[in-house]
N, C-alpha and C positions, 0 to 999 in steps of 0.2 A: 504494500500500500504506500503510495508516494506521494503525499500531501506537503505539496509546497509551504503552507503554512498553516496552522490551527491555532485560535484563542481563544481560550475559554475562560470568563470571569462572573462570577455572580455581581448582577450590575444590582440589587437591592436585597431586603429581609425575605422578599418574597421569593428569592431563589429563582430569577429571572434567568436563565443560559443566555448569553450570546457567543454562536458560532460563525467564524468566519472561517470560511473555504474557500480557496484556489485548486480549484481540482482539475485534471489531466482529463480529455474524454473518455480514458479508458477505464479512470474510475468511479462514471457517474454510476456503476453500479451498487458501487461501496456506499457514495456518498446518500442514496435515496438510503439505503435499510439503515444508516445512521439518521437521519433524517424521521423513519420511521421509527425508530428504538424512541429517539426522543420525544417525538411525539406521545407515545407509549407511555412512557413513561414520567408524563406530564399528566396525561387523561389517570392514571391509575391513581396518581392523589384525591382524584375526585369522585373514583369508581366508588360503590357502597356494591356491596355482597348481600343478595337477598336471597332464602332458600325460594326454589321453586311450588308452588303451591299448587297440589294438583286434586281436581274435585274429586266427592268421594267415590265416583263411577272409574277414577282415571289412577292410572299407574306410574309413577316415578319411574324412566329407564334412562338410558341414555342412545342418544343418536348418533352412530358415527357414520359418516362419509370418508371414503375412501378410492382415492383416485389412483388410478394404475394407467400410468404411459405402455404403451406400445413399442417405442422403437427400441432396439437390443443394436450390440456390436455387427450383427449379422444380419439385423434387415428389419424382418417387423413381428409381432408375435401374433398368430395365426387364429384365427375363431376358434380352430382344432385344439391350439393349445390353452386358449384362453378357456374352451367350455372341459378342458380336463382339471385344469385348476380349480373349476368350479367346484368339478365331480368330486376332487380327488383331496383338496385341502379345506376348502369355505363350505364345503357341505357336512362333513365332517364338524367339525367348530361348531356351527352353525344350524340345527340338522331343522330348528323350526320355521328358518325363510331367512330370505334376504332379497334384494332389489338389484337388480345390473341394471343400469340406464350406459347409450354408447357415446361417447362424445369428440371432440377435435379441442384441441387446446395447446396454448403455448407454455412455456417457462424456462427460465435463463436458469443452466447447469454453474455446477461447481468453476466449470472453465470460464465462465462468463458467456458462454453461447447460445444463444436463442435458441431451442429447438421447438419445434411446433411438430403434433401427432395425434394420431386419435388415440382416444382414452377409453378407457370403462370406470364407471364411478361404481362402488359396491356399496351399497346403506345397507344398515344392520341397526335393528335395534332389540336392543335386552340389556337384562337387569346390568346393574354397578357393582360386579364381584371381582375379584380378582381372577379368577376360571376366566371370564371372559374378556378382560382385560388381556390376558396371557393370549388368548388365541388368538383376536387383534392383530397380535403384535408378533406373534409365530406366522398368520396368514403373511402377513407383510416381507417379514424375514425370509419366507421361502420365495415369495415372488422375485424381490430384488436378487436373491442367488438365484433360482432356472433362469431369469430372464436379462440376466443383467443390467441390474436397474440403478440407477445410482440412490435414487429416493421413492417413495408415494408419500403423499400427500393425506393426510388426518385430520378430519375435520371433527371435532367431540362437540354433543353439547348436551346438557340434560332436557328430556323432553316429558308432558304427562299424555300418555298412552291410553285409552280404549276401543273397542273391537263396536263396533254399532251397530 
């Protein structure tokens, strides 16, 4: 990271940041996720934590989204292989449903590179255990090693649940 110059001084009691950046085009990449950290963590002084409330018909679970890129070192990962993973890892985990929705999307790699590729998003919702926290997190883990993935993408959130 090669930042010409940075200053950083609390300009009041109120813990004001001022940053100044000269930055190089190659690392407006750096400079926006600082950009966003600080923002971040400017809103988080103001955030308040509320538990979710859910009526008495509705269930407390959580909702993850789960995005899986396509492309690998060798090309692209094949409906064949995708509906085995299905079969073979997230149905297992998973054995009472989940959602594949197919999508196109981009995102800038650890190299800085934009790639753009379709995706599959995987929802899953059940309870807040650790059981299923682990499986999450094994589905994920196997993906990235068969498919050669550098990441997916985790979206959590708690949601309140009924069947109508």
């Amino acid at each position: 990271m090669s930042f010409s110059n940075v200053t950083n001084f609390f300009a009041s009691r109120h813990w004001r940041v001022k940053v100044r950046l000269q930055i190089e085009k190659h690392d407006v990449a750096i400079a926006c996720r600082i950009s966003l950290l600080l923002c971040l963590s400017n809103l988080a002084g103001c955030a308040t934590t509320t538990a979710l409330s859910c009526k008495p018909s509705e269930q407390l679970q959580i909702h993850d989204q789960l995005f899986f890129g396509t492309e690998t070192l060798t090309g692209e990962v094949s409906d064949a292989e995708w509906r085995d993973f299905l079969v073979d890892v997230v149905s297992p985990r998973f054995p009472v449903g989940f959602t594949v929705l197919s999508g196109r999307g981009q995102w800038r790699s650890g190299s800085g590179e934009i790639v753009r590729e379709r995706s599959h998003v995987l929802l899953l919702v059940h309870r807040q255990t650790a059981v299923f926290d682990s499986a999450v997190e094994e589905l994920v883990d196997i993906y990235k090693r068969r498919f050669q993935q550098e990441s997916v993408l985790r979206v959590r959130s708690p949601v309140c649940v009924s069947l109508l």
